[in-house]
VEXFI-508248 format. One record per residue: x, y, z of N, C-alpha, C in turn; residue in one letter. Coordinates in steps of 0.1 Angstrom, whole numbers, plus 5000, padded with zeros to 4 digits. Layout:
BEGIN
XYZXYZXYZA...
REM end
This chain:
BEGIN
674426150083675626230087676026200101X675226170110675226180125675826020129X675425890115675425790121677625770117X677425890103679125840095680025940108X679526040113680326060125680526020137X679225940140679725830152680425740146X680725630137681325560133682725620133X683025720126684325780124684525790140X684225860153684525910166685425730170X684325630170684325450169685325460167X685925470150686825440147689225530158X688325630157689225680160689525640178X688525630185688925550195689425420194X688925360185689725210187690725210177X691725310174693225340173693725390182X692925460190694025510200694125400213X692925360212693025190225694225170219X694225110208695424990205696525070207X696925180201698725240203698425230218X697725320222697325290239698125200244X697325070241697624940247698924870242X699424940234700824840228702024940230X701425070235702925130241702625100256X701725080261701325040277702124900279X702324860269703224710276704324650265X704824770257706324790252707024880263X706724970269707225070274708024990288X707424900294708224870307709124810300X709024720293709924590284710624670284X711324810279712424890277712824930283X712324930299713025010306714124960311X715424990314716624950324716224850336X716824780341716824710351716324530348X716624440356716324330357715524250366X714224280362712624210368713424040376X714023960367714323850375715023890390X715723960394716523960403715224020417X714224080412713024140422712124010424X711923920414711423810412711723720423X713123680422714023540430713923620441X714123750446714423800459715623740463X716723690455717823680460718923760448X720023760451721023770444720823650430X720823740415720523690402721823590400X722823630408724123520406723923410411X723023400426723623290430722723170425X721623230420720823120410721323010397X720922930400721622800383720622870372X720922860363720622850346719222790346X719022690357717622600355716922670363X717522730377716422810380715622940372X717123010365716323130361715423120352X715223000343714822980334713222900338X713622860352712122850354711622910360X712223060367711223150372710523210362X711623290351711323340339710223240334X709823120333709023070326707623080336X707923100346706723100357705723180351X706323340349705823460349705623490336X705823440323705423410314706323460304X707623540305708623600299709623540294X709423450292710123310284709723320267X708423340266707823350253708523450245X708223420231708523610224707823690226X708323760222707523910225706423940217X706123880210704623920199703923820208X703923710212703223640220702823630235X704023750240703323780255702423900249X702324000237701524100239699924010236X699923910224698323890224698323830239X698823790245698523720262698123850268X698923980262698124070276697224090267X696824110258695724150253694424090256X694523920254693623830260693223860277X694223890287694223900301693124080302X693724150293692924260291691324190296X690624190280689224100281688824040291X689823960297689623850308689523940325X690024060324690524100339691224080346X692123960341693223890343694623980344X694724050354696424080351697524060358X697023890361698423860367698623850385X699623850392700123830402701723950397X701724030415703024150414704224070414X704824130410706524050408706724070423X706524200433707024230443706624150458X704924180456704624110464703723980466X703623900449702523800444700923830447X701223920450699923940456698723940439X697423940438696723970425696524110420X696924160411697324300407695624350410X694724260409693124360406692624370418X693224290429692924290444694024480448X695124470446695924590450695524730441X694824710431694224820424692824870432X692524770434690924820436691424950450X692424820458692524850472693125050472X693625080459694425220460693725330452X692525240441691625350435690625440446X690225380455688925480465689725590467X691325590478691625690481692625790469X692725740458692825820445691425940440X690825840439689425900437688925990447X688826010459688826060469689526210469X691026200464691726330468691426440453X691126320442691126400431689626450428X688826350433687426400436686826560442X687526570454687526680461688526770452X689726780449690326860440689926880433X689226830421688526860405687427010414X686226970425685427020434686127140437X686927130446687627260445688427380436X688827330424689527390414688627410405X687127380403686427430396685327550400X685027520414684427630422685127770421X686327750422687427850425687727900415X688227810404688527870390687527970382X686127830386684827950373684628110383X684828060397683928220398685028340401X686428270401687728400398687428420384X687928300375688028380361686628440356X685128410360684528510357684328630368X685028650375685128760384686028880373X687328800370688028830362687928910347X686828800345686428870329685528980330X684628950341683629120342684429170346X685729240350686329340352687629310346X686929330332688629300324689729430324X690829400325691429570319691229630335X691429570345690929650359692229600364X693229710374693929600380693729470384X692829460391692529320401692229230388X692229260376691629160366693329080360X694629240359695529200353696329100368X696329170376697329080392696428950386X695228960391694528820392695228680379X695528740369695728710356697128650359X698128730363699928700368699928620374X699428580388699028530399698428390393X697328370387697328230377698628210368X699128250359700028210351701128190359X701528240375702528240384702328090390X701028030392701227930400700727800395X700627870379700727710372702127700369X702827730367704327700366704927640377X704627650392704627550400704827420403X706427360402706227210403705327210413X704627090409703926990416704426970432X705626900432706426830440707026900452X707327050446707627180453706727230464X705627230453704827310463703927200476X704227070473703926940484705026940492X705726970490707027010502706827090511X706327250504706227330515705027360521X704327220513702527270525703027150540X703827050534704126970544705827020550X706627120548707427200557706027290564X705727380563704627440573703527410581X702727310570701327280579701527160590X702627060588703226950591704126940601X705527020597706326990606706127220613X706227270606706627390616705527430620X704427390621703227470626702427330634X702827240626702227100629700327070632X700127140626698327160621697527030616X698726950612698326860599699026750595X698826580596700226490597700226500583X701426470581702526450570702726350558X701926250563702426130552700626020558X700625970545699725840545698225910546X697125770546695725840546695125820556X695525740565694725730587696425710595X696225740605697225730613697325580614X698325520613698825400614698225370631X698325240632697625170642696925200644X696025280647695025370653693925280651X692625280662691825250667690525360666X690525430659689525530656688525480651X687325530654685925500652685025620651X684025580640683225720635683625830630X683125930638683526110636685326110637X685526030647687126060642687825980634X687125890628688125810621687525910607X686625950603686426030596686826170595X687226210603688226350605689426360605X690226190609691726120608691726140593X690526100584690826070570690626200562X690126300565690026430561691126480565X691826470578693026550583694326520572X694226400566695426340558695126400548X694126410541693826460525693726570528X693926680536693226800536694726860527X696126820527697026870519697026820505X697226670505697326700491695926720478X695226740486693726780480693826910479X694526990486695427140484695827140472X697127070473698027070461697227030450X697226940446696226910435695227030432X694427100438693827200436694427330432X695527350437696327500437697027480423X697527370417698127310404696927320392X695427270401694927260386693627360385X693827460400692827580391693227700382X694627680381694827820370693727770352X694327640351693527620337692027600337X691427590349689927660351689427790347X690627870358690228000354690628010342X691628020335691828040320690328020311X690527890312689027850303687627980305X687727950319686528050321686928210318X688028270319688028370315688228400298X688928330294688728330279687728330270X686728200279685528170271684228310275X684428350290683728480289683328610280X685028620282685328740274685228700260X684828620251684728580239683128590241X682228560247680828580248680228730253X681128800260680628920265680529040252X681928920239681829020228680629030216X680028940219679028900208677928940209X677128970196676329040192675129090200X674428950208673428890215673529010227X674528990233675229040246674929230248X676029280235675329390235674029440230X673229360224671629330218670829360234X671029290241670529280255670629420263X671829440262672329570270671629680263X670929690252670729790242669229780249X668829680249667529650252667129700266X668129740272667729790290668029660297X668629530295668429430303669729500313X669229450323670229480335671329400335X672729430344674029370339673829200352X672929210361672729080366671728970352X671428990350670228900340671628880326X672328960323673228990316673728830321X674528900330675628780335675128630336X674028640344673328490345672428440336X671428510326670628430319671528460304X672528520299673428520285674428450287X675228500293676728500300677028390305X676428310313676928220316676428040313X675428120309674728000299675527950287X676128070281676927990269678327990275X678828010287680528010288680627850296X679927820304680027710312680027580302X679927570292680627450285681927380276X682427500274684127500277684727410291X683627520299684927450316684227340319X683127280312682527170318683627060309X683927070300684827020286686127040296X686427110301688327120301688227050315X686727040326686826980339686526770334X686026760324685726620322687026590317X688126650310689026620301690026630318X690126720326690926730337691026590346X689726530344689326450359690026320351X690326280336691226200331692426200334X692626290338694426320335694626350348X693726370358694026360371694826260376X694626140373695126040380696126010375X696426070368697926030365699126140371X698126270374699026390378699026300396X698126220399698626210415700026130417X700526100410701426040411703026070418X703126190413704226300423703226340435X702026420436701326440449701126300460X700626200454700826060465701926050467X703226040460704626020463705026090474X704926250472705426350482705126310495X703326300495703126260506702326110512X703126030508703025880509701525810506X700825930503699325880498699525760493X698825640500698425500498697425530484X697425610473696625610463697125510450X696625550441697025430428698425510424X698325640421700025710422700825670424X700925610442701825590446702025450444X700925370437701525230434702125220424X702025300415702725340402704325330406X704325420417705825470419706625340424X706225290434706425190438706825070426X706225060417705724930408707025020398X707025110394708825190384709925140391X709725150406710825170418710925050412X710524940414710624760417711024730402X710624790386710324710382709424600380X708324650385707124540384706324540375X706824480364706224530351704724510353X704024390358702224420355701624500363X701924520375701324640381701424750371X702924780369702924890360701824890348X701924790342701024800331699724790336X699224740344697624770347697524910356X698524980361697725080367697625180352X698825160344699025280330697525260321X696825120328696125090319694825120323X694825140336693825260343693625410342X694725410340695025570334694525600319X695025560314694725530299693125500296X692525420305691025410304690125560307X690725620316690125700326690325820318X691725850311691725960301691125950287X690525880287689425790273688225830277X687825750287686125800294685825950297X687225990299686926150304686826210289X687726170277687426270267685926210258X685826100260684426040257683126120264X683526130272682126220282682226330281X683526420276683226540269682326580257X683126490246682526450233680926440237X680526390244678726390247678426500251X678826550263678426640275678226810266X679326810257679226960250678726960238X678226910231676626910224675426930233X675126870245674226850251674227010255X675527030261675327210271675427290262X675827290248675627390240675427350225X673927360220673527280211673927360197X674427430199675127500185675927410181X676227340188677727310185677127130179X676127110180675226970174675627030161X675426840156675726840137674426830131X673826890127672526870122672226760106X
REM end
């Protein structure tokens, strides 16, 4: 039973790779605009017929289209993806270069939004039905509705320019000569907003999980079994209570840290974060179709490994939930 449901999980991941991968590099192909003209870096007019046709053949867009996809598919395997339309540069040299400080702001965000989230919403759920339980409750559902983009505006209108606490754009001060503790506090000073933002956007669905999944355990039989028994409402909370609620949010925090990197993308934009986001944006702006496709294709990995390590991680934290 255990071996036809890992086979079946097998299978259903390697359906979703392939649509994955074949709308990951149909998707630029469709978009509006003309890659040759960012290519030549000149005016697409003032080129002859022989040149276009041998830039286009340079870059490999000359072929049909069933035949550039097995090419990316092979360059997949290989790690191979190419040289930027923008700047020739090697797309796996400029990825590497923007994943650390990706990983960095969303690292500390997930950190933050989960500390904050589990111990409001179970703040929340032991005092359900309490005012401070229902405000607390408006107050999440008020600030997930929150663009993104919005609220990176106005940490950088106050913290930035009217109060000026905090620079504004990028992840070290340009030219700067910093060394040690300050070049380490230059790099903190920069992420200390959008590691905000990112945080303030993705602890309401923390707390949710955690309050939901509480108050679904606080109802069960075990729970009041205990209480009947004289167990005190501390041993309640920490040896019942939170033993079976914390695998939900461990589930919705491995499923989050996937989808993170694709949410930085408006947050690095706003504030010029040099992360993989903002090379995304960059790589739409230009038209650059393989950047595009290898950073979507990072994304696309990252939200796979994160629901893959769920799929493990919550059997493991809550063994009811094993197939015997």
């Amino acid at each position: 039973m255990t071996r036809r449901i890992d086979l079946r999980r097998v299978a259903q991941y390697s359906v979703v790779v392939v649509v994955a991968v074949t709308l990951n590099f149909l998707l630029p192909r469709l978009m509006p605009g003309n890659p040759l003209a960012l290519i030549a870096g000149v005016d697409v007019g003032m080129l002859t017929p022989d040149q276009r046709a041998d830039i286009v053949a340079r870059v490999g867009l000359d072929a049909p289209l069933w035949i550039q996809y097995f090419r990316y598919w092979g360059d997949i395997f290989t790690g191979d993806f190419g040289f930027s339309f923008r700047s020739s540069r090697p797309i796996v040299d400029m990825i590497w270069e923007r994943i650390p400080w990706t990983l960095l702001i969303t690292g500390l965000s997930l950190v933050v939004s989960a500390v904050v989230g589990v111990l409001l919403g179970a703040l929340s759920a032991w005092r359900r039905g309490t005012k401070g339980d229902l405000s607390m409750l408006s107050g999440m559902i008020s600030v997930e509705s929150l663009p993104s983009f919005w609220l990176g505006m106005v940490l950088i209108s106050l913290f930035a320019v009217q109060w000026g606490l905090l620079p504004s754009f990028g992840a070290v001060t340009p030219a700067s000569d910093l060394e040690g503790w300050a070049h380490v506090w230059d790099i903190i000073s920069h992420a200390i907003m959008p590691v905000a933002a990112l945080s303030i956007v993705g602890t309401p669905g923390v707390y949710m999980t955690m309050r939901y999944s509480m108050l679904e355990t606080l109802g069960e039989d075990y729970i009041r079994t205990a209480r009947a028994k004289g167990a005190g409402e501390r041993r309640v909370l920490f040896g019942h209570v939170a033993r079976n609620t914390i695998a939900p949010v461990i589930t919705v925090l491995a499923i989050r840290l996937g989808f993170a990197f694709g949410g930085t993308v408006i947050i690095e934009t706003v504030f010029s974060y040099p992360g993989l986001g903002r090379l995304v944006f960059e790589a739409v702006a230009g038209r650059d179709y393989p950047v595009m496709q290898a950073a979507f294709l990072v994304f696309t990995a990252a939200v796979l490994v994160a629901n893959l390590l769920a799929d493990v991680l919550y059997p493991l934290i809550d063994p009811r939930t094993r197939t015997s």
